[in-house]
N, C-alpha and C positions, 0 to 999 in steps of 0.2 A: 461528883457524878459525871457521866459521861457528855456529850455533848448530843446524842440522840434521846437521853433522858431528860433532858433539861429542856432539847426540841420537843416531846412530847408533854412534858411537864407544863408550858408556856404556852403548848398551840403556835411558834412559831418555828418555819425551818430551820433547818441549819445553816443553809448559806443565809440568811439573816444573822444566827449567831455569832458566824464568822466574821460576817460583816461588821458587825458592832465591836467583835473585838478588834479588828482592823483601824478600827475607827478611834480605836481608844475608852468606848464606852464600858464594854465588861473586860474582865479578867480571867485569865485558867491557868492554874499550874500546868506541867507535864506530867505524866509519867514518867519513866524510864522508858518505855516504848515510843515515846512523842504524842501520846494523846493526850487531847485537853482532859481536864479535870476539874470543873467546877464547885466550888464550894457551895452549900444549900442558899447557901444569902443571894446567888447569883437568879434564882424562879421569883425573886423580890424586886433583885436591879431588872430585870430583862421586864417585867410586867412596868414597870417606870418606865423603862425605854419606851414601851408602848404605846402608853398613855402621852407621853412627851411627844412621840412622833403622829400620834392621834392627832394632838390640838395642835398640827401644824408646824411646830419646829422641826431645823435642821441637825443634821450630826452635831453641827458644830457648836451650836448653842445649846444643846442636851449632855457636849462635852463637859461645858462651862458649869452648866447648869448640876450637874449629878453631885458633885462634891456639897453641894448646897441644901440636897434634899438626901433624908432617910428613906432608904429604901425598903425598909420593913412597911412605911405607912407613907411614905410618901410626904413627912411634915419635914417644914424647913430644919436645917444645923443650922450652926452657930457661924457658918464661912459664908459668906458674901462679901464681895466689895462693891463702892456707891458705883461703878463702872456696867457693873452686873445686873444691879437694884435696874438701873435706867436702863439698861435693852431689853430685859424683863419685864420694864413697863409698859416697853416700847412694842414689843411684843404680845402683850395682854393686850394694847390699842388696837394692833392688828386683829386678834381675835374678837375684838368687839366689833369690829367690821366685819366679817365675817360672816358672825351672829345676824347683825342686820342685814347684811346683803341674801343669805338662806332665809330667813323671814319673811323679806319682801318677795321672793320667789315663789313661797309656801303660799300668801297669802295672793299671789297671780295664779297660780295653781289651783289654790280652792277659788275662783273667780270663775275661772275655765270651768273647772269641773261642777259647780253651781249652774252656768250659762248653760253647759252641754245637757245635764238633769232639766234642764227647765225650770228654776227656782230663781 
């Protein structure tokens, strides 16, 4: 598919697209004309990309990381090394900070919002 189909297929632009394949993230054949041409598995890697850069990781570690996970479902493969295990843990740390730091906020927030109600 083209790479405006795959942009409308995903909800994301195309200079994102391009971007990630600059990045090393996705892949596209050519054409003979020079246009990208993605394969259907690519509306599976690009929604991963997503979710990856959702929860806060960078290119770089979504690089590492993508060989590790199916991108049909998102469940681990069989490739990891104990290198990867640990900045992925290191990184799942980070997001549990995260977690706690938007809670404690949520919960100043409804304090505020309780005081200003008058409750």
């Amino acid at each position: 598919m083209r790479i405006g189909e795959l942009a409308q297929r995903t909800n994301v632009s195309e200079r994102s697209l391009r971007y990630y394949e600059a990045q090393g993230l996705l892949a596209a054949d050519r054409t003979p004309g020079g246009h990208r041409d993605y394969p259907e598995a690519a509306v599976d890697r690009v929604v991963r990309i997503q979710e990856l850069y959702a929860a806060g990781l960078h290119s770089d570690r979504i690089r590492q990381l993508l060989p590790c996970m199916r991108d049909q479902d998102g469940g681990p493969s069989a490739t990891a090394t104990p290198r990867l295990v640990a900045d992925l843990t290191e990184e799942r740390a980070r997001i549990d900070r995260m977690i706690a730091d938007l809670k404690r906020s949520r919960d100043t927030l409804d304090d505020v919002i309780d005081a200003a109600r008058g409750t």
